[in-house]
C-alpha positions as a Markdown table, in Angstrom:
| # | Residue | x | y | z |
|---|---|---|---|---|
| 1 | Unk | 0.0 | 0.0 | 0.0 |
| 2 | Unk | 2.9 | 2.4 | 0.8 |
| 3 | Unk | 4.7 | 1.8 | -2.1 |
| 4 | Unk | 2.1 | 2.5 | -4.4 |
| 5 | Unk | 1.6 | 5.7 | -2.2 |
| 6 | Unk | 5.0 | 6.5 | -2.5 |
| 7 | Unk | 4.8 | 6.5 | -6.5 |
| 8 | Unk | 1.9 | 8.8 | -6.2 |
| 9 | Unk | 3.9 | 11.2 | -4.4 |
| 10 | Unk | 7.3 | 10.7 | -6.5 |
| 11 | Unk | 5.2 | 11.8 | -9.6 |
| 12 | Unk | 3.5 | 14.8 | -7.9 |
| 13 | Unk | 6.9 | 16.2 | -6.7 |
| 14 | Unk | 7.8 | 16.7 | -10.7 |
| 15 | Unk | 5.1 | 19.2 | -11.1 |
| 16 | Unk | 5.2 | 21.0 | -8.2 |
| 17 | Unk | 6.3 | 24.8 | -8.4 |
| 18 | Unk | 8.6 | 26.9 | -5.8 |
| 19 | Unk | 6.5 | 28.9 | -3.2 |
| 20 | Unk | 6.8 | 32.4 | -4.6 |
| 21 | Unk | 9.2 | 34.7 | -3.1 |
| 22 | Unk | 6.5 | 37.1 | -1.4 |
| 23 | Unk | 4.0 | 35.8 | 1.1 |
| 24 | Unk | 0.4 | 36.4 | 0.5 |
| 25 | Unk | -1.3 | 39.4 | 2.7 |
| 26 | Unk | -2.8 | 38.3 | 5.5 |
| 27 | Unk | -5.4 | 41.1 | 5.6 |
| 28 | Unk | -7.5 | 42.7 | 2.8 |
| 29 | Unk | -7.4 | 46.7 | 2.5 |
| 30 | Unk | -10.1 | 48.7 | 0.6 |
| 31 | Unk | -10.5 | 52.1 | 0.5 |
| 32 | Unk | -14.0 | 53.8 | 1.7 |
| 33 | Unk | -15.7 | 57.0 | 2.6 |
| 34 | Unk | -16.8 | 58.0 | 5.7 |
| 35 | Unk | -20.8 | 58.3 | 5.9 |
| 36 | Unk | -22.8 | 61.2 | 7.1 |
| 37 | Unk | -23.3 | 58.8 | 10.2 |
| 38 | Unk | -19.8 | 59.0 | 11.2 |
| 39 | Unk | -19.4 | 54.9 | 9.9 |
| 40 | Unk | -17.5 | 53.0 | 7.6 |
| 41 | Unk | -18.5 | 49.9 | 5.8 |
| 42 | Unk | -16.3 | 47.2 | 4.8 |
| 43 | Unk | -17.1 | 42.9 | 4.2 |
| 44 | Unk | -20.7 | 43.6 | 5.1 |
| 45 | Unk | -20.2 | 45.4 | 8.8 |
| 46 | Unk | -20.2 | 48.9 | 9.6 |
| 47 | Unk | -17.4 | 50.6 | 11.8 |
| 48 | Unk | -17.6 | 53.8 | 13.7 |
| 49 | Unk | -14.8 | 56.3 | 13.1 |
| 50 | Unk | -14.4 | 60.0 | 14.5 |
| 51 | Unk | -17.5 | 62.0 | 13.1 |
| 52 | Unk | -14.3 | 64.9 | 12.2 |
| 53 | Unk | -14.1 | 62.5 | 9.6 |
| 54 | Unk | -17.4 | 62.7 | 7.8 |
| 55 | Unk | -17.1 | 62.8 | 3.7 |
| 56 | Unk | -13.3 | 61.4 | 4.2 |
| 57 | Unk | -11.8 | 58.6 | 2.3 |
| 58 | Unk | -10.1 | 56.1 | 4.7 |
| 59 | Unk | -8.2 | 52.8 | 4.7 |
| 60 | Unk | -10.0 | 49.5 | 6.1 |
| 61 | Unk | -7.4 | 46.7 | 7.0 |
| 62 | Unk | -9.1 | 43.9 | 7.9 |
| 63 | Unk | -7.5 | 40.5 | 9.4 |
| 64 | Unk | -8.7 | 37.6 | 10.9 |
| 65 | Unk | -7.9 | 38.8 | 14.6 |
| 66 | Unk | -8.9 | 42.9 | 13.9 |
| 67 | Unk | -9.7 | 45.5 | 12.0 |
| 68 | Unk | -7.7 | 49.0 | 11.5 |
| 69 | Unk | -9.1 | 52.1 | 10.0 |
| 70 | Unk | -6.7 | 54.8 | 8.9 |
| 71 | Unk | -7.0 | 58.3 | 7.8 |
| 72 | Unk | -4.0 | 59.9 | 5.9 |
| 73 | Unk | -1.8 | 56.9 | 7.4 |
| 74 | Unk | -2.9 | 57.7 | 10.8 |
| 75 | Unk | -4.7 | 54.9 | 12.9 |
| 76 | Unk | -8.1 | 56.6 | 13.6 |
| 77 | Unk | -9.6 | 53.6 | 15.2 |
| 78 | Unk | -9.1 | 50.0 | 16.0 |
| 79 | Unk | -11.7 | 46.8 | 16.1 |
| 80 | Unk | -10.8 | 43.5 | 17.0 |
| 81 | Unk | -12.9 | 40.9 | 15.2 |
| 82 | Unk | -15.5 | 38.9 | 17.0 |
| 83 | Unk | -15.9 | 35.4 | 17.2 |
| 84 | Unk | -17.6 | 34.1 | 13.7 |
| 85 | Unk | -19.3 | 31.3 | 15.7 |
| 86 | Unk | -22.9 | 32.5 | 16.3 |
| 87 | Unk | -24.2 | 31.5 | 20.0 |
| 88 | Unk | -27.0 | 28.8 | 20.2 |
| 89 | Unk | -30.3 | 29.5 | 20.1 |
| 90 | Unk | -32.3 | 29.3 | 22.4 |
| 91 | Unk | -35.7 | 27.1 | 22.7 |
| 92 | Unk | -37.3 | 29.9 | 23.6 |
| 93 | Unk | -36.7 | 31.3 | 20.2 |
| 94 | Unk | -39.0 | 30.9 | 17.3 |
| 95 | Unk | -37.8 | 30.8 | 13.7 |
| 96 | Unk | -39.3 | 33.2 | 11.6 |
| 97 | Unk | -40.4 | 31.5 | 8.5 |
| 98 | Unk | -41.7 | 34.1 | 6.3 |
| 99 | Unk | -45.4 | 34.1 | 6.1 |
């Protein structure tokens, strides 16, 4: 069984390429304005940011652990990320089902 394996693998090892020389980012960046609430929205969320900032463009960093808003490559404000789990419902809780 482990030699047949080990064929499988000695044939894959041909093709296989070099890892490239620059590591991947680890966050995503976008660029966004500043609503007339004082917010910022980036991947679906909103984030509150000084209301000076109103009608500004500003940088959204997001990683897995936070997320870093900058204004003219000054850190305005600062989020870390919550847990993507969501909690468990309760039985108390009724699903809605749309009629």
């Amino acid at each position: 069984m482990n030699a047949l394996r080990a064929v499988k693998v000695a044939e894959e090892r041909i093709r296989l390429q070099p890892l490239p020389a620059t590591r991947y980012p680890e966050a995503d960046e976008c660029c966004v304005r500043v609503s007339s609430f004082s917010t910022v929205r980036a991947k679906q969320c909103a984030y509150s940011v000084p209301a000076r900032l109103i009608g500004a463009m500003v940088q959204v960093r997001i990683s897995e652990a936070e997320v870093a808003v900058r204004h003219e490559g000054v850190e305005v404000a600062r989020y870390a990320v919550a847990n993507s789990t969501p909690p468990p419902r309760r039985s108390s809780q009724r699903r809605w089902t749309g009629s």
